[in-house]
Phi, psi and omega in degrees: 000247159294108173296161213276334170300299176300327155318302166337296196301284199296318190295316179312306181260008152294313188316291175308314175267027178266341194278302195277336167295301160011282169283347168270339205240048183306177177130158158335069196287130157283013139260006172066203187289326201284333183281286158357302219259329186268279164344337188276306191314292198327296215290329127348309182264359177248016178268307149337317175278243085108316158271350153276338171305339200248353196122316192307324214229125155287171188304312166286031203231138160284148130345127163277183205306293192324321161263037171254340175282312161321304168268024178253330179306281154005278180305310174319287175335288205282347152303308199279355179260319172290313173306311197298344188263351162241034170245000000 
């Protein structure tokens, strides 16, 4: 599956575009930077699945950047719509 560098790697451009979903979606998070930044990864490792189920990616291929930002955006939304509805 993953080599122990890919992961690394997918946490590293999660981070950054959980940073840059950030900047593109400002506002208040309720969980603030460190939660954004985790949301990148995520959104990183299912822009990843999601492009190898389809095809996009081979079993060793991470999300390219663009689409890690995309799903980090994603995660964003439905995080800040799910949090915002128990506050």
């Amino acid at each position: 599956m993953l080599e122990s560098h890919g992961i690394i790697a997918w946490i590293v451009i999660g981070g950054i575009a959980g940073a840059i979903a950030k900047f593109l979606m400002p506002g208040r998070d309720p969980g603030g930077c460190i939660i954004t930044i985790l949301l990148g990864v995520a959104g990183a490792v299912v822009a990843g699945y999601v492009g190898q189920q389809i095809g996009w990616y081979k079993d060793s291929q991470g999300a390219g950047f663009i689409a890690a930002i995309v799903g980090a955006l994603v995660l964003l939304l439905a995080y800040r719509l799910i949090a915002g509805r128990r506050r």
